[in-house]
MIVOTOR-182864 format. One record per atom (N, C-alpha, C): residue in three letters; x, y, z. Coordinates in steps of 0.2 Angstrom, whole numbers, plus 5000, padded with zeros to 4 digits. Layout:
// residues N
alaXYZ/...
END
This chain:
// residues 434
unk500449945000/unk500050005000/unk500450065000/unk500350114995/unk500750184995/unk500650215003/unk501250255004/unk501450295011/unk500650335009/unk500550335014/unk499750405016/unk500150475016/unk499750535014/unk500150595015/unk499850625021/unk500250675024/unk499950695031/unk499250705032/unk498850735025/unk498050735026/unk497850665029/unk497850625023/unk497850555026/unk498150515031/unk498550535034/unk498850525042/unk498150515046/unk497950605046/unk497450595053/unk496850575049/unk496550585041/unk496050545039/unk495950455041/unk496450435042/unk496450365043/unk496450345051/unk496750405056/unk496850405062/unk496150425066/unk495650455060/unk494650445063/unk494750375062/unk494750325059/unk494350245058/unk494350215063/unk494550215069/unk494750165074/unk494050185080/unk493850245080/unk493350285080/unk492550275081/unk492150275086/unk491250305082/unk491150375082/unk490650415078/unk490650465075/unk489850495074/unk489750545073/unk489150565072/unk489350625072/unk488850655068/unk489050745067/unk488950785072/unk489150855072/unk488850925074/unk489050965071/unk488451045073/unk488351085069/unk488551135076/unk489151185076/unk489151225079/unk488951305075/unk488951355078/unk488951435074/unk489451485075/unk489751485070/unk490051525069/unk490051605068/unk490451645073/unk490351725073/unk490451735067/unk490051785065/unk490051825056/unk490751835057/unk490951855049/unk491651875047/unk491551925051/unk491052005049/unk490952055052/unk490952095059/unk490852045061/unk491252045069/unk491852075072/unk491952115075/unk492852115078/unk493152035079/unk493852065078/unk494152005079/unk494151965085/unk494052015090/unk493851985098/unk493351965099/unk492651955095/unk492151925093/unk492351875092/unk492451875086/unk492751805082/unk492951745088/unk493651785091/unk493851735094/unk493751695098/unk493151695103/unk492651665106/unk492051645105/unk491751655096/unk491151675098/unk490951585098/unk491351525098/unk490851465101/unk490751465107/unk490851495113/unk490751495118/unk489751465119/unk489351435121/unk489051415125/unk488351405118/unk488751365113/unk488351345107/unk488451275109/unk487851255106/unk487651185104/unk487851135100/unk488151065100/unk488051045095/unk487250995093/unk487450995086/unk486750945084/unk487050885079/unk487050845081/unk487350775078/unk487150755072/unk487650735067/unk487350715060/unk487150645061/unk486850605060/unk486950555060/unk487250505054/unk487550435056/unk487950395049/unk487150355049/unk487350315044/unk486850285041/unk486550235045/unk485850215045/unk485550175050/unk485850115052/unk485750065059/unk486250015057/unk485849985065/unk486349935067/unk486149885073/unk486049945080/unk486049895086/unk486049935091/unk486649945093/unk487149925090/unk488049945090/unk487950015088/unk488250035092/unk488450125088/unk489150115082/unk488950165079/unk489250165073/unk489650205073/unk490450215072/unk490750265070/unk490850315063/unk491050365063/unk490950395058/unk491250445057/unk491550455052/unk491950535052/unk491850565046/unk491850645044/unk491650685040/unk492450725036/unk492750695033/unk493350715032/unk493250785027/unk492850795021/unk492650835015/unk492250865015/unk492150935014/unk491350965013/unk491551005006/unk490751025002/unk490751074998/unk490051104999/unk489851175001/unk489351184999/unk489151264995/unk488651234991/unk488251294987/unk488151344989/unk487751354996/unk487451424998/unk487551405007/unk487551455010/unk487351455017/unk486651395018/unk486851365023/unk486651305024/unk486451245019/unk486751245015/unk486551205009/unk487451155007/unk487551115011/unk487951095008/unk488051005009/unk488550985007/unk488750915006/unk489450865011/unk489250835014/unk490050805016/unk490350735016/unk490950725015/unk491050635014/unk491550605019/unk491550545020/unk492050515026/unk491850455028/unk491750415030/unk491750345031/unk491250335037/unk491150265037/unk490950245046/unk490850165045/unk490750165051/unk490950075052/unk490550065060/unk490149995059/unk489649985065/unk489949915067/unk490049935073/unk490749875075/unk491549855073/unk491249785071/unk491949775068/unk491949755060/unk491149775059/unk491249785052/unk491449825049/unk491549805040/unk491749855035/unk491749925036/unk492449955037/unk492450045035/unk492150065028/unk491650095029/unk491350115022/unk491150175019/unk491250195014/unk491050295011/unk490450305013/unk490350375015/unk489650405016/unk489750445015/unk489150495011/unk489050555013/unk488450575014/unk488350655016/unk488050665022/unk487550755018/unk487150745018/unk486950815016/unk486350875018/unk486650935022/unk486250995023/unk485751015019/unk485151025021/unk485151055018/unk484551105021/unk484551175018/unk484151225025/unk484551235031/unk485051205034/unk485351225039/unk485151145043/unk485051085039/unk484851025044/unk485150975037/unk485650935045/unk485950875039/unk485750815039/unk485450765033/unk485150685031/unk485750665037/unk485250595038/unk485650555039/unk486150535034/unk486650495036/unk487250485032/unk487050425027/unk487250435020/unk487150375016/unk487750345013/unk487850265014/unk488350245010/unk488350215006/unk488850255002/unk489050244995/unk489350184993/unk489150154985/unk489150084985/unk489950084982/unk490550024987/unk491050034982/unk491049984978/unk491450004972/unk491449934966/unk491349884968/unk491349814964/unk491149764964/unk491749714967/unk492349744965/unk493049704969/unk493149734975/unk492849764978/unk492949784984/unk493349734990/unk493649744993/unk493849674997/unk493249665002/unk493149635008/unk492849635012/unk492749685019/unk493549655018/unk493649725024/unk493849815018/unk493549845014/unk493949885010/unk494349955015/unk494249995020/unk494450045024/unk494450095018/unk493550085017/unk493950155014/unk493250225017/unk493650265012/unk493350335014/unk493250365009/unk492850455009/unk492950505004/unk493350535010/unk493850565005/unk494350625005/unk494150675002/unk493850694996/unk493650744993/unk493150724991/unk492750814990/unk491850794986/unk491950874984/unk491650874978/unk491350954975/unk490750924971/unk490351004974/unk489951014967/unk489851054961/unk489451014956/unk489451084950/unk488651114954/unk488251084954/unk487551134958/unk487251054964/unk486751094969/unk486551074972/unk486051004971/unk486350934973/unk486150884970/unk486450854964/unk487050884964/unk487550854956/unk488350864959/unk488450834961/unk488950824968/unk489750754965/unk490150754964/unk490550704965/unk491150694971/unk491150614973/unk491350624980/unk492250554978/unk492750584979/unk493350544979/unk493650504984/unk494050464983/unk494450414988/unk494750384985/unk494850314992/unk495050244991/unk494850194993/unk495050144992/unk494650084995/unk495149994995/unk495149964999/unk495549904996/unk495149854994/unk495449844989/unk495249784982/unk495749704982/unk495049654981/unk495349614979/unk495949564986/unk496149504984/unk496149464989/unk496749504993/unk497249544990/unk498049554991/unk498049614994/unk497249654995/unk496949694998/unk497549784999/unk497349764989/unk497849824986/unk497349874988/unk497749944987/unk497450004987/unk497250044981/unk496550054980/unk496050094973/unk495750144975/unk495950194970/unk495550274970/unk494650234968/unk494250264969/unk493550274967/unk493350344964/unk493050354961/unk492650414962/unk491850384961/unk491350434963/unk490450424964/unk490350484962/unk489750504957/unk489450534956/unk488550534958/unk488550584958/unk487950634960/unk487350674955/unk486750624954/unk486450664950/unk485650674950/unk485450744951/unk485050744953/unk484950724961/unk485350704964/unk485150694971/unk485150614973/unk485250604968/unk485550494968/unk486250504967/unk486550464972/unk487250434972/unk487150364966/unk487650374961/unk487850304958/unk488350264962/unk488450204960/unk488950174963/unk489750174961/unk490150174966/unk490950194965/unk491150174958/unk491650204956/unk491950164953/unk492650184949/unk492950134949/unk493750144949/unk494050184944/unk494350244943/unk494450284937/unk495250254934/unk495150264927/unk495850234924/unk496550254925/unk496850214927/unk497550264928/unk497950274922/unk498550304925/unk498950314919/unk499250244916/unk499450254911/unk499950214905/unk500350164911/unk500650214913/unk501250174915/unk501150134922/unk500550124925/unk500250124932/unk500550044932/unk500550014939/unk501049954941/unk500349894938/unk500249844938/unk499749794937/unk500149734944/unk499349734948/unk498949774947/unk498749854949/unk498449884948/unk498449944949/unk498249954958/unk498749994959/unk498550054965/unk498350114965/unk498150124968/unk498050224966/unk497650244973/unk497650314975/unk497250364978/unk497050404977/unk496550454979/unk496250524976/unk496050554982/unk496250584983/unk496450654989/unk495950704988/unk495750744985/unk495550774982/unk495150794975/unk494750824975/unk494150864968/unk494050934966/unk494250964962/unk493551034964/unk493351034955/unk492751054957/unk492251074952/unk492151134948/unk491951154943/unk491651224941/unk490951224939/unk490651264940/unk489951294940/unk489651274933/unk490151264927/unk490151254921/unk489951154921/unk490351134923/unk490251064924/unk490951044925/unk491351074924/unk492151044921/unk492151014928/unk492550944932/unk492850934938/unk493750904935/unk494250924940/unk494850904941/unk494750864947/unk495150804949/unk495350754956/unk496150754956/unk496450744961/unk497250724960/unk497050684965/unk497850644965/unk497950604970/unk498750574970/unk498750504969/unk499150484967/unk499150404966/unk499550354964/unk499850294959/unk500450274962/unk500450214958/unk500950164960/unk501150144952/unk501850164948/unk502050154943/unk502150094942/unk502650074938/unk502550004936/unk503349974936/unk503750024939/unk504250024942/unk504250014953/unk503650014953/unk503450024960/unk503550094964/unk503450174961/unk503650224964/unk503050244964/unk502950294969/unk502350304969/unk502350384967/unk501850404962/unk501750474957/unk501350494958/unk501150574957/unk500650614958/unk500150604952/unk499750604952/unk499050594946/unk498650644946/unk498250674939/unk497750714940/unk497150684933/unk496550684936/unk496250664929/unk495750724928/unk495450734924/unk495050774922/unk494150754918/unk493550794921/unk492950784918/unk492850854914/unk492850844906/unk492650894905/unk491750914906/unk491650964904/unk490850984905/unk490350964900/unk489950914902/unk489550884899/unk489950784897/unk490350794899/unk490850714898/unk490850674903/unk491350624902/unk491350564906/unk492150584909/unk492350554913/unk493150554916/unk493650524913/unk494250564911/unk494650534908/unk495250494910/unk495650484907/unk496050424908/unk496450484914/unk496950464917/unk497150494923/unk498050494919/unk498450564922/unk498950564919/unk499350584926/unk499950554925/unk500550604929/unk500450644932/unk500750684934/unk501150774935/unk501750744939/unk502050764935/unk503050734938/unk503150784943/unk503950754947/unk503650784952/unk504250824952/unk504350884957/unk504950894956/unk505750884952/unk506150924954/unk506650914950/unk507250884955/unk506850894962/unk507150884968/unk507150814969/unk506650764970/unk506250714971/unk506750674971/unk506750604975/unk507150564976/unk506850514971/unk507450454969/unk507050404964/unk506550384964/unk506150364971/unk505550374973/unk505250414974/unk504850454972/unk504550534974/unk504050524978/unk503450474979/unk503250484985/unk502850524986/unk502550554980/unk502350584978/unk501550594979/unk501050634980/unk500350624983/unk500150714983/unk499650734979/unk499350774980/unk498650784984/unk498750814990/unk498050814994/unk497550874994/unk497750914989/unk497350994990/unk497151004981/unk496551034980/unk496651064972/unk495951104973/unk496151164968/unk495851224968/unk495751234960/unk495051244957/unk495151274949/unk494651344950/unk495151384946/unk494651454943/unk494251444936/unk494451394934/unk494251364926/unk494051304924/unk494051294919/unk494151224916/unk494851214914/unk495351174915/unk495851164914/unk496451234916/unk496151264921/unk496651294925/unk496551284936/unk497051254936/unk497051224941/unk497551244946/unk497551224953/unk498151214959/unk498151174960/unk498551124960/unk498751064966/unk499151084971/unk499251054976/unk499751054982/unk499750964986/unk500250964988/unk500350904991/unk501150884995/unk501550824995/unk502050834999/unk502450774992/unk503150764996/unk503350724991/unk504150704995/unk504550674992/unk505050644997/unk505650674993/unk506150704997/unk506750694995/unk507250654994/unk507350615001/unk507650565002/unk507050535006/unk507450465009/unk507250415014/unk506850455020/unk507050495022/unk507150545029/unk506650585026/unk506450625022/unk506650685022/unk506050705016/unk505450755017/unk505050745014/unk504850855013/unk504650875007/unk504350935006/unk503650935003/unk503350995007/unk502851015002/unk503051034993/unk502551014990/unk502651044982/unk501951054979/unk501951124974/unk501351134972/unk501651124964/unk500851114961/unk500851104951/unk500251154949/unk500551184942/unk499951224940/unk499651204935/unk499051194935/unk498851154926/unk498551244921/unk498851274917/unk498651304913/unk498251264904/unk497951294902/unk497351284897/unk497351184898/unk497551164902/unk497151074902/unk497951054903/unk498551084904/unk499051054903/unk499551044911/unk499551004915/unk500051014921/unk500751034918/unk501051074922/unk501651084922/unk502051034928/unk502551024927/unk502851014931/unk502851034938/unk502750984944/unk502551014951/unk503351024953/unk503251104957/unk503951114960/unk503751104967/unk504751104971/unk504551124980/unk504351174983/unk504151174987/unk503951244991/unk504451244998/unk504851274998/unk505151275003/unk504751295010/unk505051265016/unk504851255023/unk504951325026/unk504751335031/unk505051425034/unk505751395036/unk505951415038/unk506851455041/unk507051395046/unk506551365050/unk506851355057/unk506351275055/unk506251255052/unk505851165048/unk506651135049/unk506551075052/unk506951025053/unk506750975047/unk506950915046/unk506650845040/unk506250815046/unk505750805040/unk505250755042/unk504950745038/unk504350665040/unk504050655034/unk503450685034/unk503250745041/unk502650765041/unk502750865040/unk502950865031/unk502750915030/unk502450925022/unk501950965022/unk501550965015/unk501151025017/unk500851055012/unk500451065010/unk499851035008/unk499351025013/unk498850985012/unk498051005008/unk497951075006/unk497451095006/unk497651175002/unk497151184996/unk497351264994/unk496551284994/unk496551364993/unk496251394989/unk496551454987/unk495751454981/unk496051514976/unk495251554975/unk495551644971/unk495051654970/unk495051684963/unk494351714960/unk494351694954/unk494951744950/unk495151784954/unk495651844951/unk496251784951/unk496451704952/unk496851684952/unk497451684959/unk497351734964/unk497751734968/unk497551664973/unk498051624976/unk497951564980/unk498351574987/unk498051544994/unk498151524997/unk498251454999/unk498751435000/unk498751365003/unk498951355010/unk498751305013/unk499051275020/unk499151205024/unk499551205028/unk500051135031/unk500251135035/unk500751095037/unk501251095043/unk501751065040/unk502351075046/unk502951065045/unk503351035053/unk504051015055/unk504051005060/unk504451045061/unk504651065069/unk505151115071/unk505451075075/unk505251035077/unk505750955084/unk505450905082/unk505550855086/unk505450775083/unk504750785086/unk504450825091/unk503850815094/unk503550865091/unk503650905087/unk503250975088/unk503051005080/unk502450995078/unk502451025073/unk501951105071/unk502151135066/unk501951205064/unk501451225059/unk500851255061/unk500651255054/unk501151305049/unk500851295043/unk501251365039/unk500651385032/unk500851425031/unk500751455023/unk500851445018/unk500651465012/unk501151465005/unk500551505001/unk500651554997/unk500451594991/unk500551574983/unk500051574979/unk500351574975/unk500051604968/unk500351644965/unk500151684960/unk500351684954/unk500051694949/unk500251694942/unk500851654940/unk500651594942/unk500851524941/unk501651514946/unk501851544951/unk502151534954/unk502151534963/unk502351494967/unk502451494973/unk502851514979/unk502751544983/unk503251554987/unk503551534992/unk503751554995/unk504151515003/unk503551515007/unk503551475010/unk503051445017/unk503151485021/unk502551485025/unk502751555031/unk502351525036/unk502651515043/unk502751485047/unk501951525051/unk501551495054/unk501151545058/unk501051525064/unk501351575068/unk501451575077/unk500851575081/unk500351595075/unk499551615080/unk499051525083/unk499351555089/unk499151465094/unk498251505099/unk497851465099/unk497451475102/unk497651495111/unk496851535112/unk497151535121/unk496951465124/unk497451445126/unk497251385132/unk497751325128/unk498251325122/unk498651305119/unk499251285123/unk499451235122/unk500151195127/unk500751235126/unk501251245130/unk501951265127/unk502251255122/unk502051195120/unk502251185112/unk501551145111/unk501351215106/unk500551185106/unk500451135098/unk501051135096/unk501051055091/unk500451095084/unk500351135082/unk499751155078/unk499851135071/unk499551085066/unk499551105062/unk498451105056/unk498651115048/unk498151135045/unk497851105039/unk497151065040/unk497151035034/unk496651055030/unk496451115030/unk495651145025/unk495751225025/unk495851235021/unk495551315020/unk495251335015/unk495051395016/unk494451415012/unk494151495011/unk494551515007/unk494651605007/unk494151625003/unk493751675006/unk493351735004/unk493351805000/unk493651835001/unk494251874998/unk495151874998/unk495351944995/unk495951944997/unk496051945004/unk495651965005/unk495951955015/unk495451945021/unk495251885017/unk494951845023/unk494851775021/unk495151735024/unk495051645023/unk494851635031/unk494751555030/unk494551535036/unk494851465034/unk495351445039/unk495851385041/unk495451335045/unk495751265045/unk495451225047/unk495851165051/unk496251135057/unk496351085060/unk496551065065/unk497151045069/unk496951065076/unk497751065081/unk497951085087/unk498251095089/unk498351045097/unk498851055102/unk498851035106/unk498851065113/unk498551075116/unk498051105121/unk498451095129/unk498451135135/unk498851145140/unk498851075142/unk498251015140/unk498350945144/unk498850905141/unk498850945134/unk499150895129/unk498950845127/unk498350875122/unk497750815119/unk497950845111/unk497850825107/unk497850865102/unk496950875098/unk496750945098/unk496050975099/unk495751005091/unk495251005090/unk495051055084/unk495351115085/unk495451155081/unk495551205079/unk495451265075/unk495251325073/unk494951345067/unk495651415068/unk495651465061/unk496051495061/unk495651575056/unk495751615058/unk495551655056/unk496151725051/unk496151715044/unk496651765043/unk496351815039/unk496551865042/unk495951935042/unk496551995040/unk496552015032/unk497152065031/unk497852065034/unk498151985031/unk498551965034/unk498851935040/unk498351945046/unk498451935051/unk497851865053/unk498351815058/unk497951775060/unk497851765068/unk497251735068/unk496851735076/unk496751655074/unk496951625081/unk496751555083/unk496351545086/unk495751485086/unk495351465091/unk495251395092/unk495151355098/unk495151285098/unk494451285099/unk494151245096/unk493451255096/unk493051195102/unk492551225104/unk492251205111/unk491951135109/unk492351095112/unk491751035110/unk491051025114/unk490550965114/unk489950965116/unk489850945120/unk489250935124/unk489350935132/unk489650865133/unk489550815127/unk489650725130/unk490150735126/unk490650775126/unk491350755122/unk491950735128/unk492350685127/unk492650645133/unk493150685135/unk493650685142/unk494050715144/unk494450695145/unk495050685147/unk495850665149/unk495950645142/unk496050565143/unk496450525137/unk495850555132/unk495150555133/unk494850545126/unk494650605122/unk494950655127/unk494750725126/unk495250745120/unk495150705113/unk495250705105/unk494850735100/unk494950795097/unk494550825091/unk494950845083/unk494650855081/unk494950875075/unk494650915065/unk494850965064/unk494350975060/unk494850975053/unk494650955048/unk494950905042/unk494650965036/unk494051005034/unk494051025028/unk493351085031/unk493451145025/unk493151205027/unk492751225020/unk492251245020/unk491851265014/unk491551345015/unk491651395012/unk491451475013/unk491251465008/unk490351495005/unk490051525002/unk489851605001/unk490251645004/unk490151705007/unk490451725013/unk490651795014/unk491051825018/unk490951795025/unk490351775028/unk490051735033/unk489851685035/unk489751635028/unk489551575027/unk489851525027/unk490051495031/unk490551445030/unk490351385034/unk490651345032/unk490651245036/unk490851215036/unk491051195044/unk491751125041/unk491651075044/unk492151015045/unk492050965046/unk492550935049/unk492450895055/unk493050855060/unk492550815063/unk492850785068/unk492950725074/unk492850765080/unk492650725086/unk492850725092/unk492650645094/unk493050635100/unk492950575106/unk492650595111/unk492050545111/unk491650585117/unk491850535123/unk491450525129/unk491750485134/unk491950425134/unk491850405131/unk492050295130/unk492750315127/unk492950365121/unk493450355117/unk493150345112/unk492450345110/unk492350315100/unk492350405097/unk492350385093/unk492550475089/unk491850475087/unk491750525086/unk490850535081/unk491150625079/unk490750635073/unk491250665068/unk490650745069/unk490950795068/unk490650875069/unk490650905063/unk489950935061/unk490150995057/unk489851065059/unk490451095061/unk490051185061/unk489951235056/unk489151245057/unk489151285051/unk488851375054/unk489051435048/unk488651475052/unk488251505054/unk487851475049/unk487251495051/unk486451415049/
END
């Protein structure tokens, strides 16, 4: 099975897990920033539920959202009732009130036990939705991208997309990642297992009104060890066949960078490194997991990075008229965050030039590691670790975490993570703000 990349670390680190949603509120963008920074204080959650099942509680997590308009949106991630099969769900708002969870059907070679999940969903409109992963296949219980489609408000059943030419037989693959345009056009990245055994970044493409096409490459840097290790977990389009990737990739054995690629008019470019901030140690826990962009083409991306063996950072990265810049380290830790509060970032989601809303989680004075939200407001960032719900567990179990962020407006946003409530089973949260 290909290395997981940091997104899919902690995506894999929900399955052990039971899960069920919530809906917290979020302070309007328009608020002061001291508003902001408090405003979960003494809000409710309200539980999504996974798909019906025994009198075993069911675990489940919500790794991926996209939505259309304020309260109107979609999420995907997995669940599992018992010690039965991890299986796809997704989940959908609408009004301000989310279905219970439905599971998506995977291919027909599914293994039995397949662990799989969605990592990424976009929509082109509300009720026309596609949702990405993986899953294991077959007896030798190899690793398969899926993608599911949405139409009209029916989920089809998964099914496996073509890899590239050169992919290993039998084939591996993962898919990290989707976004869509309003047009119909959708991009996925991920990555493959060549036929050399390395593992390479992938991107396929639907155009608008078509079916998905064969899946290609994007080479990876020029840096890259002979194994690049390569895996794209974030993607952003302004167009049809103008795109952002971001993901991480290996230099050596040890020793791993974040890398961003640009697809101009349908063609990827070569994906370059992004370098680390100033004071990044190696490790294999640095990437850039997640971008956005807006339609003037300016992007924001975000990660983490490590600065000790124990202690990692989120950071930044920009990237403008097809080029990237240095990672930028970002110091802003919530109140009530540990002396080394360990913070790192797996979702964001920007509204204007100067305002995004970040999404993951940090390590807190008991040294649990906790949800997170991140607020960057004309440059400047504010941290908050978000309040979990009244039956969410404490000491060892007191675990959260928020995975992906969706803004439809200066105000409108909703994300999606985990908490551990008192037993330790995870059941999964989305706040949304209104």
């Amino acid at each position: 099975m290909p290395r997981e990349s940091t997104g899919s670390h902690w995506f894999r680190a929900a399955l052990s897990g039971a899960v069920g949603a919530l809906i917290f509120v979020f302070p309007a963008a328009h608020e002061p920033a001291s508003a902001r920074a408090d405003g979960f204080s003494g809000e409710h959650a309200t539980e999504v539920m996974p798909p019906a099942s025994t009198h075993v509680a069911p675990s489940s997590g919500l790794f991926a959202t996209a939505c259309m308009s304020a309260g109107n949106c979609v999420a995907g991630g997995d669940y599992q009732v018992g010690s039965k099969p991890v299986e796809p769900v997704v989940a959908t708002q609408s009004h301000g009130r989310w279905s219970r969870g439905i599971r998506l059907i995977l291919p027909p070679d599914a293994a039995q036990q397949p662990y799989s999940q969605v990592n990424g969903i976009a929509c082109v409109s509300a009720g026309n939705c596609v949702a990405v992963g993986d899953y294991e296949y077959g007896k030798s219980g190899s690793l398969q991208a899926f993608i599911a489609t949405e139409s009209h408000g029916r989920w089809a059943r998964a099914y496996a997309p073509r890899l590239p030419a050169n992919s290993s037989a039998p084939g591996s693959a993962q898919l990290g990642a989707v976004a869509c345009t309003h047009s119909g056009f959708c991009e996925a990245v991920g990555s493959y297992l060549d036929s050399s055994g390395n593992e390479q970044a992938m991107a396929l493409t639907k155009p608008a009104g078509d079916g998905w096409r064969q899946a290609a490459e994007v080479a990876p840097p020029f840096s890259a060890a002979a194994n690049p290790d390569a895996f794209m977990t974030g993607i952003a389009c302004t167009g049809p066949g103008s795109c952002v990737a971001v993901g991480s990739y290996s230099l050596s054995a040890t020793r791993y960078s974040a890398m961003g690629a640009i697809e101009s008019r349908g063609a990827w470019r070569r994906a370059t490194g992004i370098a680390a901030p100033h004071n990044a140690i190696s490790s294999t826990f640095t990437a850039i997991s997640s971008i956005s962009c807006l339609a003037t083409g300016a992007c924001l991306g975000v990660g983490e990075y490590a600065v000790s063996a124990t202690q990692s950072r989120a950071m930044s990265v920009t990237e403008s008229k097809g080029r990237f810049g240095t990672a930028t380290e970002i110091t802003a830790v919530p109140s009530g965050a540990s002396l080394h509060p360990s913070t790192y970032l797996l979702g964001v989601s920007c509204t204007s030039a100067s305002t995004c809303l970040v999404v993951g989680g940090g390590r807190n004075k008991a040294g649990h590691s906790v949800a997170m939200y991140m607020i960057r407001s004309h440059g400047h960032w504010r941290a908050t670790f978000l309040p979990p719900p009244a039956r969410a567990g404490t000491g060892t179990h007191a675990l959260s975490a928020l995975y992906s962020v969706s803004c439809t407006g200066r105000d409108e946003c909703t994300v999606v993570g985990y908490f551990s409530d008192r037993t330790g089973l995870r059941r999964a949260e989305a706040a949304s703000t209104r």
